[in-house]
C-alpha positions in Angstrom: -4.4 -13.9 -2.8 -2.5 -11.3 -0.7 -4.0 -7.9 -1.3 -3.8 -4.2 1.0 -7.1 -3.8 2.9 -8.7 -0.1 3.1 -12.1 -0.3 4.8 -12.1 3.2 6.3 -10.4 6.8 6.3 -7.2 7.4 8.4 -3.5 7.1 8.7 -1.1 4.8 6.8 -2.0 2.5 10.0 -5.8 1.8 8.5 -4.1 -0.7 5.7 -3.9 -4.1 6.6 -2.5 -6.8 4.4 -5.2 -10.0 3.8 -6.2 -12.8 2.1 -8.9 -11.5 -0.4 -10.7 -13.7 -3.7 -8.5 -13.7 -6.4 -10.5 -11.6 -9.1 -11.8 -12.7 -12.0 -12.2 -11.5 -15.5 -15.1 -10.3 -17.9 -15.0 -10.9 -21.8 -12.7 -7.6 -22.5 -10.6 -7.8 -19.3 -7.2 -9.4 -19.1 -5.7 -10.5 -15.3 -2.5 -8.6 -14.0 -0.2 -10.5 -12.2 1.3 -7.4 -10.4 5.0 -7.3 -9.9 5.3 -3.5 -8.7 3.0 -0.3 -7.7 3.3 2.8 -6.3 2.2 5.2 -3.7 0.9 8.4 -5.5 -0.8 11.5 -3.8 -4.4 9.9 -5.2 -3.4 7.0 -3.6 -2.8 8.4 -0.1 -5.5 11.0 -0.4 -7.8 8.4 -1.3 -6.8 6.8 2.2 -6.8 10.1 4.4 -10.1 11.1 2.4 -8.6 14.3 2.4 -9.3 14.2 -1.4 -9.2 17.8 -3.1 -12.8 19.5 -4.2 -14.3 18.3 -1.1 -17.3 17.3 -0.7 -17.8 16.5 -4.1 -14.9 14.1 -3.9 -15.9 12.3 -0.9 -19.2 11.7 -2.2 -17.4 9.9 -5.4 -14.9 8.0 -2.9 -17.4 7.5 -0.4 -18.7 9.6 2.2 -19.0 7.4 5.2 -16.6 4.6 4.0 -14.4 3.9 0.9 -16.5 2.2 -2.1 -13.6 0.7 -3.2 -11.5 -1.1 -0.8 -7.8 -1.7 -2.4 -5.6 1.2 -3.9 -3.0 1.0 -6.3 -3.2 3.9 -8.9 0.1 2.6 -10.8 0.9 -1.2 -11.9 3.2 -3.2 -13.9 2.5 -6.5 -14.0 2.6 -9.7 -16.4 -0.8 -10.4 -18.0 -2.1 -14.0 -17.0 -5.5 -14.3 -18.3 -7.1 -12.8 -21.3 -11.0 -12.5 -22.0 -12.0 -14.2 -25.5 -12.6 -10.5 -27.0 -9.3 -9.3 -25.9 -7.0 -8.7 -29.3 -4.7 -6.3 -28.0 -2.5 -8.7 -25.2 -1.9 -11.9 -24.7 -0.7 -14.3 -22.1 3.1 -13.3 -20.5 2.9 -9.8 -22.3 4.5 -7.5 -19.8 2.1 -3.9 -18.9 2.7 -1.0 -17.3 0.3 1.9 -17.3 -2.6 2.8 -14.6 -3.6 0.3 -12.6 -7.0 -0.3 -10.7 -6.8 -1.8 -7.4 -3.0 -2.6 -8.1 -2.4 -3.4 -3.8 -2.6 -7.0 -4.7 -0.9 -9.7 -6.2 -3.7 -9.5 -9.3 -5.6 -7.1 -10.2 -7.8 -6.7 -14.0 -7.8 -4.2 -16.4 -10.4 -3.6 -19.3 -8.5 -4.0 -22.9 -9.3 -0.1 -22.9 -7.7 1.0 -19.9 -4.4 2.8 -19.7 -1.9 0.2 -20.0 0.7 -0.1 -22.5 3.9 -3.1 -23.2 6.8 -2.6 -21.3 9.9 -2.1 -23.3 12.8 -4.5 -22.6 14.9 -1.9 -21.1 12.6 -1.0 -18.3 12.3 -3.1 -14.6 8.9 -4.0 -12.9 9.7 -1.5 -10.2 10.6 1.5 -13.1 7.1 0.8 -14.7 5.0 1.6 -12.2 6.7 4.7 -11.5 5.7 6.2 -15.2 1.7 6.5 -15.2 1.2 8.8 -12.9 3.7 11.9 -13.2 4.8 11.3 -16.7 0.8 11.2 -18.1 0.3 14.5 -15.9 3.4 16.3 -17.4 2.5 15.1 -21.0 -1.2 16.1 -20.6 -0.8 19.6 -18.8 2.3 21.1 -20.6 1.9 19.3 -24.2 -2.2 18.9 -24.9 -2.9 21.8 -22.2 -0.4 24.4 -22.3 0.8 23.8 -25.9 4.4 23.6 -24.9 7.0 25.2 -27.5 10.6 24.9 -28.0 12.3 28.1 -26.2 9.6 28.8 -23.9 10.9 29.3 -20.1 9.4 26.9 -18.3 9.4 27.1 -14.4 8.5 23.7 -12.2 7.4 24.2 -8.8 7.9 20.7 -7.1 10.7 19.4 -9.8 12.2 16.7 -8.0 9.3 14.8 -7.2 7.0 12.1 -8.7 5.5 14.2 -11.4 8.4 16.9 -11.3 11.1 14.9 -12.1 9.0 13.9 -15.9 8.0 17.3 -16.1 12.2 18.6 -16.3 12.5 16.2 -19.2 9.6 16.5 -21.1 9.8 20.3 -21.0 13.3 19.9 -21.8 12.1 17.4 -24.7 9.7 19.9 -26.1 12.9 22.7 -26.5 11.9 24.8 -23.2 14.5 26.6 -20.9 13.4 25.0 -17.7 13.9 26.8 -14.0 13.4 23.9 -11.4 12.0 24.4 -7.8 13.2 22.3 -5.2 15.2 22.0 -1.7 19.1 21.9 -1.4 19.7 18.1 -1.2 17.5 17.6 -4.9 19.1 20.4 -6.6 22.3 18.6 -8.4 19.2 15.8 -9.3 17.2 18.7 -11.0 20.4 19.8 -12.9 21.1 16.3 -14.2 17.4 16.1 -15.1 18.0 18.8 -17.4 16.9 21.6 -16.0 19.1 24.8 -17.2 18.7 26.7 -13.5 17.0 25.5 -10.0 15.8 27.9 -7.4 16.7 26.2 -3.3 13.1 26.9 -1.8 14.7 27.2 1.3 17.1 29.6 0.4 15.0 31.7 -2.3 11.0 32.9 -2.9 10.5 31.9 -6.7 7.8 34.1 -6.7 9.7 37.2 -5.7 12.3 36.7 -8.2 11.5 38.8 -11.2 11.9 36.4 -13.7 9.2 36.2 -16.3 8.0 32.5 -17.6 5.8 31.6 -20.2 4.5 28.6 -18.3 4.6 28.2 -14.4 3.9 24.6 -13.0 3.2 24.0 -9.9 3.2 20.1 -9.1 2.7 20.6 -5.7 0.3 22.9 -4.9 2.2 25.6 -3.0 1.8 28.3 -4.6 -1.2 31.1 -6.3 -1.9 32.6 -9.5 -2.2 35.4 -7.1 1.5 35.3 -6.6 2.6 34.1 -9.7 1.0 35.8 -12.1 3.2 38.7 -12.0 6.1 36.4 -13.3 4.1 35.4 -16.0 4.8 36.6 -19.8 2.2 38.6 -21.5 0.3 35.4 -22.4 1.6 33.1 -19.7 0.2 30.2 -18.4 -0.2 29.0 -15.0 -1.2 25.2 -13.9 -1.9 23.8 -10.5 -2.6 20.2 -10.4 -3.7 20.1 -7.1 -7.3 21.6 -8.0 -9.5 23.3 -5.6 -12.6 25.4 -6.3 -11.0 29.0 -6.6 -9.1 27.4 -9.0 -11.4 26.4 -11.1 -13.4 29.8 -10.5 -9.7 31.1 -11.8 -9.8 28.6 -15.0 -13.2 29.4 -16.0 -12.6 33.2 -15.6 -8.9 33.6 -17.2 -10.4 31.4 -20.3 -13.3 34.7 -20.8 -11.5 37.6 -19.3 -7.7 38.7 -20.5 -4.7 37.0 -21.6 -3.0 35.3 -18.8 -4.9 31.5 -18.3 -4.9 29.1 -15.4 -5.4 25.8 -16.2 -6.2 23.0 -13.3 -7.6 19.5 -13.4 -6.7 15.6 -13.2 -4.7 13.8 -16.6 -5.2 10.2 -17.9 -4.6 9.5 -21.4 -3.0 6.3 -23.1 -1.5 8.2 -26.1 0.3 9.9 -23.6 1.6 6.8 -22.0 2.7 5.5 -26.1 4.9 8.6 -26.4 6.3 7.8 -22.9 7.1 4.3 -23.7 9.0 5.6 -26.8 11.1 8.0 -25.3 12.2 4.7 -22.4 12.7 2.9 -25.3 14.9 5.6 -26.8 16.7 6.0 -23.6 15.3 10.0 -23.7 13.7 9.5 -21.0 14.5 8.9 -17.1 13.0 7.0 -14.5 13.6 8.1 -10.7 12.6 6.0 -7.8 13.5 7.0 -3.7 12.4 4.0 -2.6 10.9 0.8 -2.4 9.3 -1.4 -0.1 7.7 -4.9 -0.1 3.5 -5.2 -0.3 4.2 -6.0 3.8 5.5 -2.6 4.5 2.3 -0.8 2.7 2.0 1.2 5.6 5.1 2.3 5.7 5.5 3.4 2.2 2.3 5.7 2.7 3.7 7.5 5.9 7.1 8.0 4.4 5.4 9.0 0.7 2.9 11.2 3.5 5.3 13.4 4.1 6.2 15.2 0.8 9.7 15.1 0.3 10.1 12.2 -1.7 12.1 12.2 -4.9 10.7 10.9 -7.6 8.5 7.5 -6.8 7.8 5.3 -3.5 7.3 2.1 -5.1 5.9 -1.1 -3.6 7.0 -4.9 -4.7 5.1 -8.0 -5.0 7.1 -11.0 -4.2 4.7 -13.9 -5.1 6.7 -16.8 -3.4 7.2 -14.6 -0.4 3.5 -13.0 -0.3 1.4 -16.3 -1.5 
């Protein structure tokens, strides 16, 4: 089978597309057939090895080398092949959720693993946009922060891959949302739901005044240092692009005062049910910049690369073109 080749640390230009074993299964696996990833920031992290909480994190990925040698943090796919103590899926059941080594035109998945059935009204290409920014919305602002209806909610980062969930689901959960993004994205943000966007390149968020209950920043770009003056009396701020001050910040806001950070990674397939009921219920939409065939890997990591994408970078699988 075709499949994306990482076999050291580097620019988009360290991928190369080859023919690789077809994988096989284990009792409680079932074989993807993958119709559609994604390029997430783990993904191309995970390429640079520029991996937050380094050391540590390179040490996991590997220090000299990658351990694993095919990304693809997103899939949806069409199960092939079932092991005999798989109950949950069975032959032709379309998946979406998180994928493992999803660069390839099959990957497997243990019964366990974050995948969920694809409504009828969603495409391959929608599906593998979901995981990823709509798990890490759900999981910081619901199960984390303890989102409640008429907070005001501030995004930092809205129109992008975990952004663009974050507006909804906020807006879901009853918040007043403020959006942060450039120019072009703003009317996007607005249709998203959110009730007031801030044009970073017009306007400091931070030096605004306003006062939110829960600031999150997607993108990393900003401080607690910063924000927490905008914060209300017991206002939360989360950073999911974790570093160790932030962690020192988490473990010290959670003993000392009322103001809490909160940092970390998300995975969590009751997250991914509730997203697959709100698609399902039309509540919930998907937004993709766009997408390129497995061939043009490269590409879609150096245009992903440079942080201005809007909503997801998605990658195809054409198996009569790629076989």
């Amino acid at each position: 089978m075709k499949a994306v080749i990482l076999t050291k640390y580097g620019s988009p230009d360290v991928l190369k597309l080859q023919d690789v074993e077809k994988p096989t299964i284990k009792e409680n696996q079932v074989l993807i057939k993958v119709h559609a990833t994604s390029v997430t920031p783990a993904d191309f992290r995970l390429r640079s090895g520029k991996a937050p909480l380094w050391p540590i994190s390179r040490m996991m990925m590997g220090f000299w080398k990658p351990k694993k040698n095919i990304l693809g943090s997103e899939v949806a796919g069409e199960i092939e092949e079932v092991g005999k103590d798989v109950t949950k899926y069975k032959i032709g059941d379309k998946v979406f959720g998180f994928g493992r080594l999803a660069y390839a035109e099959y990957t497997t998945s243990s019964e366990t693993t974050s995948l969920v059935t694809m409504p009828p009204n969603l495409s391959y290409e929608e599906g593998a946009s979901i995981a990823f920014g709509g798990v890490t919305s759900l999981h910081f602002l619901r199960t984390k922060a303890n989102i409640q209806n008429g907070q005001k909610v501030l995004i930092n980062g809205a129109s992008g891959g975990v952004g663009v969930f974050a507006i909804q689901l906020a807006k879901h959960f009853g918040a007043e949302v403020t959006g942060v993004c450039s120019t072009k994205n703003v009317d996007l943000v607005l249709s998203l739901g959110a009730d007031r966007v801030i044009d970073y390149t017009k306007e400091d968020f931070t030096k605004s005044g306003q006062i939110y209950d829960i600031i999150f920043d997607v993108v990393g770009k900003s401080s607690f240092r910063k924000c927490r003056k905008l914060l209300s009396k017991e206002g939360i701020y989360i950073n999911i692009v974790p570093t160790y001050g932030l962690f020192i910040r988490q473990f010290w806001t959670s003993k000392i005062g009322k103001k809490k950070v909160i940092t970390g990674i998300a995975s969590d397939n009751n997250d991914l049910l509730l997203l697959k009921e709100l698609i399902e219920s039309n509540k919930l939409q998907v937004i993709i910049d766009r997408t390129y065939p497995l061939e043009q890997t490269v590409d879609a990591h150096a245009y992903a690369e440079k942080g201005h994408k809007v909503g997801s970078v998605v990658i195809t699988l054409n198996h009569k073109r790629v076989s």
